[in-house]
C-alpha positions, 0 to 999 in steps of 0.5 A: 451511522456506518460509512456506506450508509452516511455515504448514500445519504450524504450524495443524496442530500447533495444531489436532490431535489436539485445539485449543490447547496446554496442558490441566488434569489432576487430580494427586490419585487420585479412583477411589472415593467416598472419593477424592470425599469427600477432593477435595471435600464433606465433605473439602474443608472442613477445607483451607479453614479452615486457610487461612481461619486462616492465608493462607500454609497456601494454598501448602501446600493449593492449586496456588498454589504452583506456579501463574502467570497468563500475562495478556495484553489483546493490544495488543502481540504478538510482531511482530503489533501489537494484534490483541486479546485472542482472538487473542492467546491462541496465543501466551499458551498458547504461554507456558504451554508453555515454563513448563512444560516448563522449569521445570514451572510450570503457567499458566492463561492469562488474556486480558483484553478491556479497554485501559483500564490502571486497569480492567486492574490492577483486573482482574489484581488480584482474581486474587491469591487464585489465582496464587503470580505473574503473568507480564504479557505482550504489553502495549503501551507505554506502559501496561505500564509503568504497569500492572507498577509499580501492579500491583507495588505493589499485590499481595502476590505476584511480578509481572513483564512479561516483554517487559521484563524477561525480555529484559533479564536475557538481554542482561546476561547475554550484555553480561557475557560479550561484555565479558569476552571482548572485554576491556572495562571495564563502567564505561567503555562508550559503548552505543547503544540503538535502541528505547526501548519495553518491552524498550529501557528495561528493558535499560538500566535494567538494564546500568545497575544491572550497572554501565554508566553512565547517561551513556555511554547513548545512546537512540533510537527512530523519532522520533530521539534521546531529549532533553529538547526531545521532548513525548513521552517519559514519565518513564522514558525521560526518565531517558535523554535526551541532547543528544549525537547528533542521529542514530544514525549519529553515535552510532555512531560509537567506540561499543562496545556498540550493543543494537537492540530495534527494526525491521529493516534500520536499521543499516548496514555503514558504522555497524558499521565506526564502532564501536570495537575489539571491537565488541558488537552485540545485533541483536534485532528479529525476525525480520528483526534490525537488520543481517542477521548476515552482513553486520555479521561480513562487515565486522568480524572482531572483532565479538561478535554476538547476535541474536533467531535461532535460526539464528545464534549467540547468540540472546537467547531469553527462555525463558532467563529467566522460566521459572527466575526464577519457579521460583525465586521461587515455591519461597520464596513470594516476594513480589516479584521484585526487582533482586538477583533479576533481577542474580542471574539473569542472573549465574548464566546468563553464568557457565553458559556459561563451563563446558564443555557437556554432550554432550546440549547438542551433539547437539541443536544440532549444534555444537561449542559452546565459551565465545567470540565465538559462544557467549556464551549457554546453549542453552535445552535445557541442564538446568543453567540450571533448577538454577542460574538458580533457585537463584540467584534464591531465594537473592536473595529469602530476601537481600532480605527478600521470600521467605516461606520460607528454604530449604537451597539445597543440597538446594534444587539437588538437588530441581530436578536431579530436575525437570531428568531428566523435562523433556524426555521430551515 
């Protein structure tokens, strides 16, 4: 489809038959003056006290259970940059789309009007009587960093930034299986890293805490290599300096991983042709990735390749991710999504691509998908990922101490396959 037409029929489908994406309904009967009185005075009361008594009876009594906040001031979105809150409530709406139709989670999406990172967590903070979770979204660096770990700190209820860690539980996902297939040891990798933004050090936090070695990390953004000389850099990027390679060509060169959460068109034919046997590459800057697909497969047969497409196999979508770690996390209460949730998360999804894929999966992308060099990730339409992505991260939680409730996980992934039979009906 060319832009003008993706364009017409990209404002039509935002503005017909009414504005925006996502609408509230009332899940309760209110048809009599009883119905009224139990909704709300007289009736309403008696929920109140009960949870005034005992805050946790608010999961039983209120939607909280069931309920994030996308929350956004704007400052960076999708490959749009800062264009500010109001604007950015397409894309937050957006959000609310994809909780709900993968994992039935309903969002109230929240645009906040305001730069300063203490005045935004102080903003996001006095909502925690609202949300069972907070889904931080399209926030600049670096201040996501700061305002996820304070507000983290802070509340007593999952937080979690998305453009960092949603895109990471993906990538380990697809490294644990790429490496699998390409017969690489996890603890002997050299990997490259183009970005070291919000997505760039999330991903390498995370393969670091699925086994890669810090030191066999080699990072760079578009000032150069991250070192020690550089004024710039916070302390979370420091983690990663190296005084090895002045450039990443250089570094290419015996790499076996190479991730790009970047800009389009940096790496070249020759770059790839550098890298070691069985060469993985995770182009993901979008839409134009760091080497176009063809050209990179054009020049190495053996490579394993993702990227941030639909039209090429293997795409890192983060909808893989955030919807069934927050199903998870809310089923139990959580208070926090930790580490082991998120390890638990991206261990479930690579294992779901090893099985054989459903025939509803093959009809809807036409093709003969099988566990390999090109399919390496679930498709987000296979119903398998809600059952098992978030029965492994509710399993995690209870583990770590942070769950607020203990359930039976297999009746567990037998109340999310009941979800599973209506998500796709709309």
């Amino acid at each position: 489809m060319d832009e003008e037409k993706l364009k017409k029929k990209a404002l039509e489908y935002h503005s017909k038959p009414f504005p925006g994406k996502i609408r509230t309904f009332i899940s309760k009967k209110c048809k009599t003056q009883t119905d009224l009185s139990l909704a709300y005075t007289p009736g309403v009361a008696y929920p109140s006290i009960e949870i005034k008594k005992n805050k946790q009876e608010a999961y039983k009594f209120t939607n909280k259970k069931n309920l994030v906040g996308v929350i956004s001031n704007g400052t960076a979105v999708l490959g749009l940059g800062d264009i500010g809150p109001l604007s950015s409530k397409p894309v937050m709406e957006g959000k609310g789309v994809l909780f709900k139709k993968f994992a039935d989670i309903d969002v109230f999406d929240i645009e906040i009007n305001e730069k300063d990172p203490d005045k935004f967590v102080e903003i996001v903070k006095s909502m925690e009587p609202t949300f069972g979770g907070i889904n931080l979204e399209d926030i600049k660096a670096p201040e996501c960093f700061y305002i996820e770990e304070k507000l983290k700190s802070e509340m007593d209820i999952p937080v979690f930034h998305d453009d960092q860690h949603g895109t990471a539980v993906i990538v380990g996902a697809g490294l644990l299986n790429a490496l699998e297939i390409a017969e690489k040891d996890i603890k002997n990798i050299k990997v490259v890293f183009s970005g070291a933004g919000a997505a760039g050090m999330a991903c390498a936090e995370f393969i670091v805490a699925l086994g890669v070695k810090k030191e066999n990390i080699f990072m760079f953004d578009k000032k150069g290599a991250l070192n020690e000389k550089r004024k710039d850099l916070i302390q979370k990027q420091r983690r990663f300096c190296h005084n090895r390679y002045k450039n990443l060509n250089e570094a290419f060169e015996n790499a076996d991983v190479f991730i790009g959460v970047s800009a389009g068109g940096i790496v070249s034919e020759d770059m790839v042709k550098k890298m070691n046997s069985n060469p993985i590459l995770f182009a993901l800057a979008n839409p134009y990735p760091e080497i176009d697909y063809n050209k990179a497969t054009g020049v190495r047969n053996d490579l394993i390749m993702a990227t941030g497409r639909s039209d090429f196999p293997n795409q890192v979508n983060n909808v893989l991710g955030f919807p069934f770690l927050f199903r998870g996390a809310l089923d139990v209460f959580a208070k926090a999504i930790t580490e082991n949730m998120k390890i638990a998360a991206s261990k479930a999804l690579a294992e779901i691509a090893k099985k054989e894929v459903p025939g509803y999966i093959k009809k809807i992308y036409k093709e003969d998908l099988i566990y390999g060099r090109k399919y390496i990730i679930p498709k987000p339409f296979d119903k398998r990922i809600l059952v098992e992505v978030a029965s492994a991260v509710a399993e995690a939680a209870v583990n770590d101490g942070v769950a607020r409730r203990n359930v039976d996980i297999k009746k567990y992934k037998s109340d999310l396959k009941k979800i599973t039979s209506n998500m796709f009906n709309q």
